[in-house]
C-alpha positions in Angstrom: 55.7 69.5 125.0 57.1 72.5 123.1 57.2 74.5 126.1 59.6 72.6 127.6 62.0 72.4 125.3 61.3 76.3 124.6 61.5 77.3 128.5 65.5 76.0 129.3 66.5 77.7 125.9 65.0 81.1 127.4 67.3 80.9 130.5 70.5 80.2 128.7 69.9 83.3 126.6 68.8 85.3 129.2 71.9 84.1 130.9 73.6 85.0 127.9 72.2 89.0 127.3 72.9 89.8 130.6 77.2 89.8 130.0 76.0 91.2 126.5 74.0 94.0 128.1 76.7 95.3 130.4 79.4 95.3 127.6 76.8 96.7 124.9 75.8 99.7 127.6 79.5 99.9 128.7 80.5 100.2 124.8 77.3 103.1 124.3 78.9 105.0 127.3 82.5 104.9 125.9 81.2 106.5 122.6 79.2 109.3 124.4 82.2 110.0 126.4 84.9 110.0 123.4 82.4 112.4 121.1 
């Protein structure tokens, strides 16, 4: 029963760190380029 409540939550944040993973990697790459 857990599961199922647990399994939807994991696909909304995966959802979620996938925008957040583009804009954290976009953000590392800005610093390496402005040092």
């Amino acid at each position: 029963m857990g599961d199922l409540k647990v399994h939807p939550a994991l696909k909304l944040i995966q959802q979620e760190d996938f925008p957040v993973c583009k804009i954290m990697g976009s953000r590392v790459s800005e610093q390496r380029r402005s040092k």
